[in-house]
N, C-alpha and C positions, 0 to 999 in steps of 0.2 A: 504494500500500500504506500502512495505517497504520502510527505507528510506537507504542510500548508509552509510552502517553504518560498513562497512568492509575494511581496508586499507591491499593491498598487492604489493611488491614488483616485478618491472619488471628488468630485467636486459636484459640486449644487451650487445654481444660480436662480437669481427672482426667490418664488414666491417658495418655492424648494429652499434655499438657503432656510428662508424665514422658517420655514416648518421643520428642516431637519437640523442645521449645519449646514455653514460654509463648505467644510472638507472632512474627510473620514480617510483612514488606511484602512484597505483589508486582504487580509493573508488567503492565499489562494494557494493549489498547488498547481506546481509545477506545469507549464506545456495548458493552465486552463484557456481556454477562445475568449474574445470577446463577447460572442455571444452568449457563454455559461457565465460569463461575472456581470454582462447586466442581466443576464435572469434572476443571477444571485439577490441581487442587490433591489431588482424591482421588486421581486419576492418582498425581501427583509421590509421595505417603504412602502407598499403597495402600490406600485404602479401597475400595475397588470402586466399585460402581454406590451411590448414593444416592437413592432415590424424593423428590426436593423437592415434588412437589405434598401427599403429608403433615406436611411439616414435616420429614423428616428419613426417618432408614430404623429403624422402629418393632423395637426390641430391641436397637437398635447404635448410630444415631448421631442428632443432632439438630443440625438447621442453622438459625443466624437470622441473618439481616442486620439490624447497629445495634439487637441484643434483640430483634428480633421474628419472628414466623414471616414469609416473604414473598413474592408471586406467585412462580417460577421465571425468569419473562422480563422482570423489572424490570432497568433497564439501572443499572449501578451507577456511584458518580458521585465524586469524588477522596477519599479518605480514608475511604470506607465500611470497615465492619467487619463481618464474617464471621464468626461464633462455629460451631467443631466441640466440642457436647459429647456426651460417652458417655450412654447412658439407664440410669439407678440402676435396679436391681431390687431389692425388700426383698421381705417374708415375714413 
């Protein structure tokens, strides 16, 4: 078994910061995707499902790894950074 031997950075912006925290670490093992550590993490905040093959879940939330959009199955690697932000709507 692996053990959680991977540290990476979450961040939350808007209305997220205000409800969770600015930033959190969380220990992952080894070789995890990005897509299993925002499952993780949506799970743990309830965000529900997030669609990552568009970037995020278009009307709610937007997801990048280290500022960018990124495949789903890139394997993330010590100190990556994970940004949840909310999608502004104007008028």
């Amino acid at each position: 078994m692996l053990g959680l031997d991977l540290r990476i950075r979450v961040r939350f912006v808007g209305f997220l910061a205000r409800r969770i925290g600015r930033e959190e670490t969380v220990e992952l093992e080894e070789g995890t995707t990005l897509l299993a550590a925002v499952r993780q993490v949506s799970e743990k905040h309830g965000f529900g499902v997030i669609n990552l093959e568009s970037g995020g879940d278009p009307g709610r939330l937007v997801v990048l790894l280290n500022g960018r959009s990124q495949n789903p199955n890139v394997k993330l690697k010590e100190m990556d950074e994970i940004a949840f932000l909310p999608t502004m709507a104007g008028g």
